[in-house]
N, C-alpha and C positions, 0 to 999 in steps of 0.2 A: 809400450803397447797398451791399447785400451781394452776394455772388457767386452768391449764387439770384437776386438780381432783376435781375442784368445782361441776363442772354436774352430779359425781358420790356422790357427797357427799350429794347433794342438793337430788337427788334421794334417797339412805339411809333415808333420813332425813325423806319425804315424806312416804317411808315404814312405816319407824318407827313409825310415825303417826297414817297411817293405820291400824296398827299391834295391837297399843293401843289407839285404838279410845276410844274401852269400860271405859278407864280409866277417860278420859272426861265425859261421860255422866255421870258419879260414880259423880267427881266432882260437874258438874252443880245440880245432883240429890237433895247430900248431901246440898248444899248451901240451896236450896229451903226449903228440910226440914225444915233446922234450920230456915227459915223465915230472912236468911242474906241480901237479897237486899231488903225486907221492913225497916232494921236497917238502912240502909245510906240512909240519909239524901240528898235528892236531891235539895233542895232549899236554903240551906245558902251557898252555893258554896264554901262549908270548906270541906277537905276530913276527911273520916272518921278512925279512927285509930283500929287496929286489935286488940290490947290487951282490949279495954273497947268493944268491939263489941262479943266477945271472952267472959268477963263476962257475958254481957245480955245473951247469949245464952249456960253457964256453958259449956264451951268448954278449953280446953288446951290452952294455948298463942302460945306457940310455934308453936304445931300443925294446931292452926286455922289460923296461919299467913302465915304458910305453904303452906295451899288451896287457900286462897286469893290471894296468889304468883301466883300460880299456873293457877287458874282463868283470870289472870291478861295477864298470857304469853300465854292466847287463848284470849285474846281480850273480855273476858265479862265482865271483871275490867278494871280498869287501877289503876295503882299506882303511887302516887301523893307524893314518897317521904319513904324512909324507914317506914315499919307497915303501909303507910294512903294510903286507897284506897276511889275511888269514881266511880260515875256511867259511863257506856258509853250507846250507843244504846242497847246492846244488855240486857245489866242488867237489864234495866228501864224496856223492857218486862216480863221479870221475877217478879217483885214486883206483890202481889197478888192483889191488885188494881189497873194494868194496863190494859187497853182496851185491849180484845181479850182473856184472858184468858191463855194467855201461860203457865204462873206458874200450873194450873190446867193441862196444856197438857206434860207439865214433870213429875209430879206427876203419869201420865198416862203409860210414858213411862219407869220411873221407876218400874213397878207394875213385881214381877215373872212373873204371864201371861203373859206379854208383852217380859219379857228378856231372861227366860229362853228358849225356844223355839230354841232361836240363836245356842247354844249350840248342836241342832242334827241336823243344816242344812244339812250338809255330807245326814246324812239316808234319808232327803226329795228330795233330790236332786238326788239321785239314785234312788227313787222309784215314785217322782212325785208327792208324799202326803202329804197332813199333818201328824205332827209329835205330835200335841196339846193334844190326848187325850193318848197316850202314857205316856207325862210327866205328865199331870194331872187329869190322871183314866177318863176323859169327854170330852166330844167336846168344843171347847171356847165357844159359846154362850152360853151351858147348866153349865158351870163354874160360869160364872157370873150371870148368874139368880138364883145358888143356892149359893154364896158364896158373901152375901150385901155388905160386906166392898171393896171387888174389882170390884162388879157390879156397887157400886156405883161411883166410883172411874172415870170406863171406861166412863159409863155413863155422866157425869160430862167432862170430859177429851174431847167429840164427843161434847158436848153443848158449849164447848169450842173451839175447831176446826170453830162450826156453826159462833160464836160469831168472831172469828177470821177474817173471809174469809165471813160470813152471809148476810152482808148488802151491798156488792158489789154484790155477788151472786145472793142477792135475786134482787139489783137494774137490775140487766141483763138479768132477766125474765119476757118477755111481758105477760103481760095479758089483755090486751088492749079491748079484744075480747072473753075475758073467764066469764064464772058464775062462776062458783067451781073450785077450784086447789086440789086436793088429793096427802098429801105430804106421800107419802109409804117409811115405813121404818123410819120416820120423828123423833125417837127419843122424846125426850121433847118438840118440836116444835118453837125450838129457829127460826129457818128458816119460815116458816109455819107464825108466828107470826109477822115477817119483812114485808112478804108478804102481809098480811093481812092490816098492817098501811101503809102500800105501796098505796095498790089498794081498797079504800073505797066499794066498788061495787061489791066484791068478796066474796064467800063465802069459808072456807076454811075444810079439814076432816086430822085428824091427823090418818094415822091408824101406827099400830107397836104391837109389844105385849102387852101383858096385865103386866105383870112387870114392862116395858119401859113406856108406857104411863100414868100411875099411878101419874110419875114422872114430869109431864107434864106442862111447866110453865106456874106459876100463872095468867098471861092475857087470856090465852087459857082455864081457868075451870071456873068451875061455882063461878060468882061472878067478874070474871076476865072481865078485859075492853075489850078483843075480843070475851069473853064467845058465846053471840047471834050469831057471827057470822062465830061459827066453833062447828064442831061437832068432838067429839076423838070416834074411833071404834078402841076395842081390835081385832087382827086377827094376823094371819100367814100366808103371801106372800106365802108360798109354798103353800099351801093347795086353799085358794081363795081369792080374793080380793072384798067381796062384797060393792063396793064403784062406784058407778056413777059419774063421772065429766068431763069436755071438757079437761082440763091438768092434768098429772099426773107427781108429782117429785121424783124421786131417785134422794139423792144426799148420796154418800158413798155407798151406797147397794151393785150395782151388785159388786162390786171389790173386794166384801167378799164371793160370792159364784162360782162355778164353772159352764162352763157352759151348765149345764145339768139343773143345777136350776136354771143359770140366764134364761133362755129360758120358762122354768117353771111359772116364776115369771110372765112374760112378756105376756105371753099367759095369764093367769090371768087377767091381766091388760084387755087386747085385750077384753077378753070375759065381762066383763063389763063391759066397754069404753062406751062414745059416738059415732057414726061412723062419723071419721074427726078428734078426739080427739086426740092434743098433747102428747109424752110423753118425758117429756124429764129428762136427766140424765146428773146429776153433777156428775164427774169423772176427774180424772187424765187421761191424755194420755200421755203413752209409745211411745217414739221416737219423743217427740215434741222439745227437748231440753231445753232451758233458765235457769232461775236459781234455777229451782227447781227440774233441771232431777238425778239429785241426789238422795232425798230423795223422786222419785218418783222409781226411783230403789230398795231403801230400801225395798220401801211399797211392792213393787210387788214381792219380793222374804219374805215380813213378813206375807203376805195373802198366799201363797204357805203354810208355816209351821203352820201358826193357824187354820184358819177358812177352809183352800183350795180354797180359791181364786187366784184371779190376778188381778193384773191393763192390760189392753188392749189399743191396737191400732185403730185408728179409723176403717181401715179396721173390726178389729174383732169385734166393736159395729155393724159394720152395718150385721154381718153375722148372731148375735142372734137378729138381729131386725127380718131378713128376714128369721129365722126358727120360730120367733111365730107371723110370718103372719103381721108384723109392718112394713113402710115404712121409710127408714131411710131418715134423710129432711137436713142434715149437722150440721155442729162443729162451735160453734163461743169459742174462749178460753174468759175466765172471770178470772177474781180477778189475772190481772199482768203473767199469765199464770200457777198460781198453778192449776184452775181445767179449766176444760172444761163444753161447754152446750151445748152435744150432743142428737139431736132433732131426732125423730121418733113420724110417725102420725100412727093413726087407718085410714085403706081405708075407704073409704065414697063410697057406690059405687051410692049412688044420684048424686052423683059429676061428677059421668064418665060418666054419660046417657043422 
């Protein structure tokens, strides 16, 4: 090859990539299952060999030395010599007792609900919809509240995002000045519970559905070392929000619904808010760049084909603040520039007089 065709080749290459991304996430997926990067050994600084790894997990030699190859030439392995592989950064996340959860948020991302979807982007993309209840007779939320093994899955998978990104999150939210925080939408209350041994002096309200909160970790129920100081309300954000508090958190929420019902949601809030009352929302922002504007594109064209959502630009926070009557108060980015803490108050009108 000469040194005119490497730019062409190097681009091919990069298609190629592109082309068969899904073949990677197959890999990564598969390794998880098999529970391969809890097998190597991260502490006697000996690499681990493919054919006895390959037994523990009755797998093919060949075949399984194969994937490890394969792993290897993406940088989640490395290989340390014909068959012996060992860890890098990226693997050690993967082991299921690594801080954050990632191994849970593959497992996620492996799920049909999650994959298939990709497959009629074309149809959403011409008509603007979701495509979700097409492939799977339901809407995604109504998917997983009647189908436990992938409710639970998603479920878990979001507890694990929390856990991920949680404790920077939750350290970038003042409450300096707050009684109650009402975490809407709050899932299992991974977030919500940060908060709580954060800020002694806080009272916390988990609401979400009644499915979802069921689910709800053990320091936050009865009996639970934050039990006294949180109260969980089943409900449904579309319909009302009967929860009183000076701050309110979405973190993931609106970017799952459209905004007909982000607006919805929000009026909600508004209507019983305290007047003055924070709301603020943990979110991705579109067009911010860094190293996460990638899979923050993903997200916004995977919210389009399931649920009908988007990920939004600051501009377009501040436009459903100011149709359900909320003052939008600015953006501070948190956790390295994965999300953002886009702030909106409740008017006070004691304030203006």
């Amino acid at each position: 090859m000469t040194q005119a065709d490497a730019p062409r080749a190097a681009a091919v290459g990069r298609l190629q990539d592109l082309l068969f991304g899904y073949a990677t996430a197959a890999m990564v997926h598969t390794a998880v299952g098999m529970g391969v990067f809890d097998l190597i050994d991260d502490n006697d600084g000996k690499p681990a060999h493919a054919p006895e790894l390959a037994a523990s997990v009755g797998a093919d030699p060949d075949a399984f030395n194969r994937l490890l190859r394969a792993l290897a030439v993406q940088g989640v392995l490395e290989e340390a010599g014909e068959g012996c592989y060992q860890h890098t950064e990226l693997s050690r996340l993967l082991r299921s007792d690594a801080p954050g959860g990632v191994a849970r948020m593959a497992r996620l991302s492996a799920l049909p609900a999650i994959r298939d979807p990709w497959t009629h982007l074309d149809e959403a993309v011409r008509t603007g919809g979701s495509v979700f209840a097409k492939v799977f007779g339901r809407p995604m939320f109504q998917h997983f509240a009647e189908d436990p093994e992938s409710g639970g899955i998603f479920n878990e998978g979001m507890t694990a995002n929390t856990q991920l990104f949680g404790a920077r999150a939750a350290e970038s939210v003042d409450l300096s000045g707050a009684t109650t925080v009402a975490d809407i939408g709050g899932g299992h209350g991974a977030l919500l519970a940060a908060l709580l041994r954060l800020h002694p002096h806080v009272y916390g309200v988990l609401f979400d559905l009644e499915p979802v909160v069921k689910g709800a970790v053990a320091d936050l129920t009865e009996g639970g070392g934050l039990a006294d100081r949180c109260r969980i309300v089943a409900g449904d954000a579309h319909n009302e929000i009967p929860v009183e508090a000076d701050v309110y958190l979405l973190k993931h929420i609106l970017h799952m619904w459209d905004d007909e019902t982000s607006v919805r949601a929000l009026r909600n809030i508004a209507a019983s808010a305290r007047p003055g009352a924070r709301v603020l929302v943990l979110e991705m922002l579109i067009g911010g760049g860094g190293p996460y504007a990638t899979y923050h594109s993903f997200l916004d064209l995977f919210m389009l084909l399931s649920p009908g959502g988007r990920e939004r630009t600051e501009a377009e926070f501040a436009t459903l603040f100011e149709r359900a009557g909320l003052v939008h108060h600015g953006v501070t980015p948190v956790t390295g520039g994965q999300l953002a803490l886009i702030e909106a108050r409740v008017p006070d009108p004691a304030a203006r007089s």
